[in-house]
C-alpha positions as CSV (number, residue, x, y, z in Angstrom):
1,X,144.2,75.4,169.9
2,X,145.9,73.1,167.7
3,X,146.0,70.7,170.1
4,X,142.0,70.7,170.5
5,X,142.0,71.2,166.5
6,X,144.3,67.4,166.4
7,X,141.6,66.0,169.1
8,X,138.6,67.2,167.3
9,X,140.1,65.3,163.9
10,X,140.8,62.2,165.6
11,X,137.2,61.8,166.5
12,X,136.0,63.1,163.5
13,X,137.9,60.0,162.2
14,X,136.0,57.3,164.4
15,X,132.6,59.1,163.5
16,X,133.0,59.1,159.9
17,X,133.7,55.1,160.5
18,X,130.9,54.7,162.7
19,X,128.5,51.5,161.5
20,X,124.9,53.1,160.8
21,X,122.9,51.3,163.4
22,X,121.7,54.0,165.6
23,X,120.8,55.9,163.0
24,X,118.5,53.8,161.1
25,X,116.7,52.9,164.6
26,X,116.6,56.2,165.1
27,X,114.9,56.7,161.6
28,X,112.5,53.6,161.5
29,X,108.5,54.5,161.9
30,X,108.8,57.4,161.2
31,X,105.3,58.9,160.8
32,X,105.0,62.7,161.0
33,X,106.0,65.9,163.1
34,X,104.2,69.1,164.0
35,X,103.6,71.4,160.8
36,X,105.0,74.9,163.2
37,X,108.1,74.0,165.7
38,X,107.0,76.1,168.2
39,X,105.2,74.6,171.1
40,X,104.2,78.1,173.3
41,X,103.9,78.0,176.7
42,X,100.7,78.7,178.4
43,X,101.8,81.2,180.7
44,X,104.8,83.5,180.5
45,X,107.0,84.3,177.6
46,X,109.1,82.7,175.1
47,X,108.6,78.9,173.6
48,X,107.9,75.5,175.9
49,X,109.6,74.1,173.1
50,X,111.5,75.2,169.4
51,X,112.0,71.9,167.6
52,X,114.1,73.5,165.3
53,X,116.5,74.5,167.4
54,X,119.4,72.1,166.9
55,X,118.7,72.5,163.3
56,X,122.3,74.0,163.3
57,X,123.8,70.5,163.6
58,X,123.5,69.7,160.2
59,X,125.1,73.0,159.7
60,X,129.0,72.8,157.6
61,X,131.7,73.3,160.3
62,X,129.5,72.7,163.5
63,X,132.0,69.8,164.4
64,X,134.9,72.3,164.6
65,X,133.5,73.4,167.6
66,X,131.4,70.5,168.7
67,X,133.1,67.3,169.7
68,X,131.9,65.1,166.4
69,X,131.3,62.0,168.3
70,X,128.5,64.9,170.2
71,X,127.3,66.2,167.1
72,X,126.8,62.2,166.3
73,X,125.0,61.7,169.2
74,X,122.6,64.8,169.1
75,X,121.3,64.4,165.7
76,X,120.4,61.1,166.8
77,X,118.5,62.6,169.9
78,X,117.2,65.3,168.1
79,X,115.3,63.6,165.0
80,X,111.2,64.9,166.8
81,X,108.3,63.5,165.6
82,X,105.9,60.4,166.0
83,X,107.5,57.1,165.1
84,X,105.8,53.6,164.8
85,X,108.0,51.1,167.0
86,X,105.8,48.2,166.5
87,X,102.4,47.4,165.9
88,X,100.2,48.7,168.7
89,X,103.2,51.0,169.9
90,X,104.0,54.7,169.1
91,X,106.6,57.2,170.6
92,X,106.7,60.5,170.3
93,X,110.3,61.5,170.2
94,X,112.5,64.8,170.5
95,X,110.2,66.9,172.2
96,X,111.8,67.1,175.6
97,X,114.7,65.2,177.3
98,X,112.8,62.1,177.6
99,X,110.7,60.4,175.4
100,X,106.6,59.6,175.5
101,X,105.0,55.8,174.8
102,X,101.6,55.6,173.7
103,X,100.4,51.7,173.8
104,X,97.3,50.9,171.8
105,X,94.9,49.0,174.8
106,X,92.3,48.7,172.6
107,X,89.6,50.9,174.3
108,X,92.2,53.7,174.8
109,X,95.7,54.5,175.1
110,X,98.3,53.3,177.9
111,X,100.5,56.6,177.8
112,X,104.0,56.3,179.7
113,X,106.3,58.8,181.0
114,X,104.2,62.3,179.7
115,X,107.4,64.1,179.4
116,X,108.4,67.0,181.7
117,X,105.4,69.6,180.8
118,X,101.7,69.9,180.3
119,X,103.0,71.6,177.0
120,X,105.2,69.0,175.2
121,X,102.8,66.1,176.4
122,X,99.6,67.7,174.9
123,X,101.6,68.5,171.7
124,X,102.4,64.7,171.7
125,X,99.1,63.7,172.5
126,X,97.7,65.8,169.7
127,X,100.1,64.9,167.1
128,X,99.1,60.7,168.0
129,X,95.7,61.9,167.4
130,X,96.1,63.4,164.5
131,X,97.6,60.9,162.7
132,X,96.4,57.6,164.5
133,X,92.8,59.1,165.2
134,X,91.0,59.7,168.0
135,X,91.6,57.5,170.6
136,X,91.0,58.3,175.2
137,X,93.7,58.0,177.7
138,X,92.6,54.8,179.8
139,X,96.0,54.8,181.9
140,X,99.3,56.5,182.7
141,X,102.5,54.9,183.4
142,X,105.2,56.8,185.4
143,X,108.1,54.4,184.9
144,X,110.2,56.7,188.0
145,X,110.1,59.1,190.0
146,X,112.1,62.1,188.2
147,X,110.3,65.2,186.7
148,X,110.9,64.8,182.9
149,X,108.6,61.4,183.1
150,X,106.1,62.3,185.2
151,X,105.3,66.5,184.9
152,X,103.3,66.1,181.2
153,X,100.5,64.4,183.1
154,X,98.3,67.5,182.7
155,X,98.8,67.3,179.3
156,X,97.5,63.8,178.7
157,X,94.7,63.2,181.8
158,X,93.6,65.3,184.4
159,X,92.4,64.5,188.0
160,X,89.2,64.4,187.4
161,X,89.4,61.7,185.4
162,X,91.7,59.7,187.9
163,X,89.5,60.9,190.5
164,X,86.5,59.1,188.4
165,X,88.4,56.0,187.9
166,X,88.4,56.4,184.2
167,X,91.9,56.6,184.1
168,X,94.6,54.9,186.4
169,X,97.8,56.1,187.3
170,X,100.5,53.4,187.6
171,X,103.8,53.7,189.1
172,X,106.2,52.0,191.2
173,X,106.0,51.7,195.2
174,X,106.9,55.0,196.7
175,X,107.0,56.7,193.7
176,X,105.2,60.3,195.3
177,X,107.4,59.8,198.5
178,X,110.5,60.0,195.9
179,X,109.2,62.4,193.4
180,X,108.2,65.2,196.3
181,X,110.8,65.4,198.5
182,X,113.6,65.2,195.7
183,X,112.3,68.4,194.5
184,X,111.6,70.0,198.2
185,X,114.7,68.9,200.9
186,X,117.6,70.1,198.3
187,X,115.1,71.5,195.3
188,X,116.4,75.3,195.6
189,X,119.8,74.5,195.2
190,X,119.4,71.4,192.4
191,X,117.3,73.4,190.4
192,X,119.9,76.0,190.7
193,X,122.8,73.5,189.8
194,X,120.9,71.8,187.2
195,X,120.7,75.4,185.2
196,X,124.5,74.9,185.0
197,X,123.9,70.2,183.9
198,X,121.6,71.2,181.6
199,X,123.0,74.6,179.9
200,X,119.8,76.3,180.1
201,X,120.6,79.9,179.5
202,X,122.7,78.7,176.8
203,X,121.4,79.3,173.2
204,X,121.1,76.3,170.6
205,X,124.4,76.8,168.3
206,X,127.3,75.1,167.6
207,X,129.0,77.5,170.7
208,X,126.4,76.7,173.0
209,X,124.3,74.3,174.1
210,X,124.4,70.6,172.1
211,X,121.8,68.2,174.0
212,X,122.2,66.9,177.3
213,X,123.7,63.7,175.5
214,X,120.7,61.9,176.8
215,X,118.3,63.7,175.4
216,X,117.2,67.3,173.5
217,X,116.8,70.1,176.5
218,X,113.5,69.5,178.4
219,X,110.8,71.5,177.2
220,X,110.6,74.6,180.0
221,X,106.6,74.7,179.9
222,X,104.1,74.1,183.1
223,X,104.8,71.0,185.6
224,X,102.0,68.9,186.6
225,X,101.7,65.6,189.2
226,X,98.4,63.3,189.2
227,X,99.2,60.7,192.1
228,X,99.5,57.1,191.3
229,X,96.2,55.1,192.2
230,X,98.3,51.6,191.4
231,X,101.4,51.1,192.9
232,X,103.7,48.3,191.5
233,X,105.6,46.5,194.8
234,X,107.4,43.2,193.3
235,X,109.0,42.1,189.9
236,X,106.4,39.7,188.5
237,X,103.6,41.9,189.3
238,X,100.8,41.8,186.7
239,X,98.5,44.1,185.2
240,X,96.2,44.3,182.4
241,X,95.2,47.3,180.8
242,X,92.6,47.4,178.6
243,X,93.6,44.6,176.3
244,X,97.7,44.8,177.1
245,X,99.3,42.5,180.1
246,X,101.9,44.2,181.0
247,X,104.4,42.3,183.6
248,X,106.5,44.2,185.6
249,X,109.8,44.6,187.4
250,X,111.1,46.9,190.0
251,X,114.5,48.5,190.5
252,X,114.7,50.6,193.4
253,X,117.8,52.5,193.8
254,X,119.1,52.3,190.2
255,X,118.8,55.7,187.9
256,X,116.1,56.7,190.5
257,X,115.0,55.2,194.3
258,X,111.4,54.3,192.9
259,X,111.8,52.8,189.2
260,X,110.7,50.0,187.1
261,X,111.0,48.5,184.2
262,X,108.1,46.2,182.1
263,X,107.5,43.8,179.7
264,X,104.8,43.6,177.1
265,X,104.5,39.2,176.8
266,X,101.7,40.0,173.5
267,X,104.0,42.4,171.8
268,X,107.7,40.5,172.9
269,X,108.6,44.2,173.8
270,X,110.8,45.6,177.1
271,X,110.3,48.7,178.3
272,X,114.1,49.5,180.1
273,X,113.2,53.2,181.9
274,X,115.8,55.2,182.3
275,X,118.4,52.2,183.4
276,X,119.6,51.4,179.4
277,X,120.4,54.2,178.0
278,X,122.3,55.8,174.1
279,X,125.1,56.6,176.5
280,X,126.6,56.3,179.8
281,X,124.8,57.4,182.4
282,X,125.6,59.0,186.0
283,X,125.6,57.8,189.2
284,X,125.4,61.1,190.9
285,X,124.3,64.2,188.7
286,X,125.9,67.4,188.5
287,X,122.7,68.7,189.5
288,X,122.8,66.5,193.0
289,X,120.8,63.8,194.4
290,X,121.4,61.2,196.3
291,X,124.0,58.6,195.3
292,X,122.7,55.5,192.9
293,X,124.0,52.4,193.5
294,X,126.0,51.0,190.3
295,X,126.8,47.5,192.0
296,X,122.2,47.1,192.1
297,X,122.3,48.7,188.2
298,X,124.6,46.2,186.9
299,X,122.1,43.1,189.2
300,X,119.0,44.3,187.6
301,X,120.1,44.7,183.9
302,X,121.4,41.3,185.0
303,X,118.0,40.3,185.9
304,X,116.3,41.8,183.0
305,X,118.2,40.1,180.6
306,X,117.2,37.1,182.2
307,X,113.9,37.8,182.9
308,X,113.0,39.7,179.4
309,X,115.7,39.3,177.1
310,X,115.3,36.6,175.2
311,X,112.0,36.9,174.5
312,X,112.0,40.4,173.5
313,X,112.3,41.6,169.5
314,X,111.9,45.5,170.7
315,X,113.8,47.8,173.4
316,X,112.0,51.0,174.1
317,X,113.5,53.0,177.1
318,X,112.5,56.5,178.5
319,X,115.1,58.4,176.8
320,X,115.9,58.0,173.3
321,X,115.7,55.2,170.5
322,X,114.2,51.8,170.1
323,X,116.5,48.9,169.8
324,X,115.6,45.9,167.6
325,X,116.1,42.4,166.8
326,X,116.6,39.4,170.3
327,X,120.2,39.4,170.0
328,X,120.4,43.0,169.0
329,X,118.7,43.6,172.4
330,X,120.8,41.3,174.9
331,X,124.0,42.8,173.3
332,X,123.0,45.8,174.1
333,X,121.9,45.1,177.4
334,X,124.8,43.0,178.8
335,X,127.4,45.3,177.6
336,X,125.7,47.8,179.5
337,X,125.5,45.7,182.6
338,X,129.2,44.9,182.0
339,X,130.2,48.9,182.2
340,X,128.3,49.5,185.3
341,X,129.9,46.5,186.9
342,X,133.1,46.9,185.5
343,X,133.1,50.8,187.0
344,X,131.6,49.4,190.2
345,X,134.2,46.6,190.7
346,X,137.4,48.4,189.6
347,X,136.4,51.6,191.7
348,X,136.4,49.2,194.7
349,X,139.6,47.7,193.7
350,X,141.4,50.7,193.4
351,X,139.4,52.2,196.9
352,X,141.9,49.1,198.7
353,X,144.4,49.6,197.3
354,X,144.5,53.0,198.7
355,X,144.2,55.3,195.7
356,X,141.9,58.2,196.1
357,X,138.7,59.6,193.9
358,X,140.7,61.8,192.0
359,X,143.5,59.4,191.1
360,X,141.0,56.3,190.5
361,X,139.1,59.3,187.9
362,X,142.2,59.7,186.2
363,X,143.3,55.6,185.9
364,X,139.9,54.0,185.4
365,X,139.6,53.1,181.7
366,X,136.8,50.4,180.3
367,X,138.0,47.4,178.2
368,X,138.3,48.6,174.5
369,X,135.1,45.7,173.9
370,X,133.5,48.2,175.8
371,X,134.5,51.2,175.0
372,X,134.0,51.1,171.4
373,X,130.6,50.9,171.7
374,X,128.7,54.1,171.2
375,X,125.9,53.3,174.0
376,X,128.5,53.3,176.8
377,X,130.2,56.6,175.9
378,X,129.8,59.5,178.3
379,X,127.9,62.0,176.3
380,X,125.4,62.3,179.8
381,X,127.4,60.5,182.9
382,X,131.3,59.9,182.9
383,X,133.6,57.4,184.0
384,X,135.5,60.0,186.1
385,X,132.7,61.2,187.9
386,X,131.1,58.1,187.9
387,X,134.1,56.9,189.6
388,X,134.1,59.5,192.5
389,X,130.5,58.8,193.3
390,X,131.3,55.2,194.1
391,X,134.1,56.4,196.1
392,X,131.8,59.2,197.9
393,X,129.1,56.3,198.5
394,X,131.1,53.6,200.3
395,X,134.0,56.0,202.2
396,X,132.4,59.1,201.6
397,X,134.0,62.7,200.7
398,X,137.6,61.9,203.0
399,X,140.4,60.9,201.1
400,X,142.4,59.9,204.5
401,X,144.7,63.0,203.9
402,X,144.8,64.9,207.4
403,X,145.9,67.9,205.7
404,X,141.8,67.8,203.8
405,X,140.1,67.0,207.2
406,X,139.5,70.4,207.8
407,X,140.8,72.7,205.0
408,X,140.3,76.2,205.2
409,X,136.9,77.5,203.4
């Protein structure tokens, strides 16, 4: 106990000397947030979503019990509401795991990634409404093919609509192929492991459950799918919707096997997805799926910064907060780039020279230049496990011991 007590001080330390950034992005447009907190489900009991349920982190003491550098990062995630990232673009923020665009198109909205339920998208959609006025969905964006940014659709459109053509569905090239059998060849069992990712019998409290690190839980309301009528197949694909161009670029086999990423030339904004990210993130979940590929990660933030970068002066991503400023921007994305491909690279290293997962989990350190920063911490993904799934993706679950080849059950 003392021990932990000595730990827990040390990074109370850093926190306390932690540089304000994140927080003031966090904080900037604010607009408004729902008058109740409660977003009811529409069938069965209990709340879709409680947005005063990590209330408790500004609580005296909760970093006793709490790792402070996670208390950091989950009042960060946890600030809900509607926030003004630029002119002509909104996010709705806090009210699941991932976070909800709304892109003024002039004749309607451009909404992207409806969040994981019909629930927690129509609360969104209602609180842009009611403080940016009445305005039609003219198109959805699904920016990859995992639940939390796809399974709100119901809340924002509805098929009859798509069906009618009055609404388009946009996502990237085998998007439906990706998002249905994720959820059907292993679906029993990762639902039933990401219970245990997630901490979803858990209760909100300072000895429970503390964010995902990525994200606030995702709202547990009703899933919805609307297939995509556009699919994007190329980087330097180009669309416009309603008034907006939007240019796109593709990164299969990153944080999901069907995802992309975008850029907005009128506004010089860059929409990242899921693939930059507050924290670290994993290359194989607790939950299970099928290995990502952190050598292609680190190529395409590569290619984004090139692409995007330098003619961006916002960052808005799928998860979490905005990012401002050019240089503010390809800061954040090349040290990013750097960890993957410093994980990526040193996991191969070690792989010759004969060490196994577990001892490469236990060596593998970043560079303190990357270490320090707060973006590339492991709050969701970790450099350990991180480590074994680039070991499990090139030699696979083996560790050349003959005495493991066949162990006993």
């Amino acid at each position: 106990m003392a021990a932990a007590s000595k730990a827990l001080e040390e990074v109370r330390q850093l926190v306390t000397a932690d540089d304000r950034r994140d927080f003031e992005f966090a904080r900037r447009g604010f607009i408004a947030t729902r008058k109740d907190p409660v977003i009811p489900r529409d069938m069965g009991d209990g709340p879709a979503l409680d947005l005063s349920a990590y209330d408790y982190l500004e609580d005296e003491g909760t970093d006793e019990t709490v790792n402070p550098s996670l208390v950091r990062q989950a009042k960060i995630l946890t600030m809900h509401g509607l926030f003004k990232v630029m002119d002509g673009i909104y996010q709705v923020r806090g009210f699941c795991v991932s976070t909800v665009t709304f892109i003024d198109a002039g004749e309607g909205w451009i909404v992207v990634d409806p969040l994981t339920s019909v629930e927690a998208a129509r609360a969104a959609y209602e609180l842009v409404t009611e403080h940016l006025g009445e305005k039609p969905v003219i198109s959805v964006i699904y920016s990859h093919s995992h639940a939390d940014h796809y399974a709100g659709v119901g809340g924002v459109t509805n098929a009859e609509d798509v069906a009618a053509g009055k609404v388009s569905v946009i996502a990237p090239a085998g998007f439906l192929k990706e998002a249905v059998s994720e959820n059907i060849i292993a679906g029993p069992a990762m639902l039933r492991r990401a219970r245990y990712q997630f901490g979803l019998t858990l209760k909100h409290s300072c000895c429970g459950e503390a964010t995902s690190g990525l994200g606030p839980r995702p709202s547990m309301g009703t899933p919805s799918l609307i297939a995509p009528t556009i699919d994007i197949t190329h980087t330097g694909q180009e669309l416009t919707v309603g008034n907006v161009k939007i240019v796109f670029q593709i990164t299969p086999g990153t944080e999901a096997p069907a995802e992309m990423n975008f850029f907005l030339p009128e506004f010089r904004a860059v929409f990242m997805a899921e693939n930059a990210n507050l924290c670290m993130h994993n290359l194989l979940p607790a939950r299970g799926a099928l290995v990502r590929d952190a050598k292609a990660w680190a190529d395409y933030l590569t290619e984004s910064i090139r692409l995007f970068a330098g003619e961006s002066d916002v960052m808005f991503a799928a998860h979490g907060i905005p990012r401002f400023g050019t240089q503010e921007i390809i800061g954040f994305l090349m040290n990013h780039r750097d960890a993957y491909k410093f994980l990526h690279d040193q996991t191969i290293r070690l792989i010759n020279t004969g060490l196994t997962a577990t001892e490469i989990a236990e060596v593998l350190k970043l560079p303190d230049v990357l270490a320090k920063q707060w973006y590339n911490r492991g709050y969701y993904g970790t450099m350990s496990h991180n480590a074994k799934a680039i070991y499990q993706r090139y030699i696979g679950w083996y560790d050349a011991n003959p005495a493991n080849l066949n162990p006993l059950p």
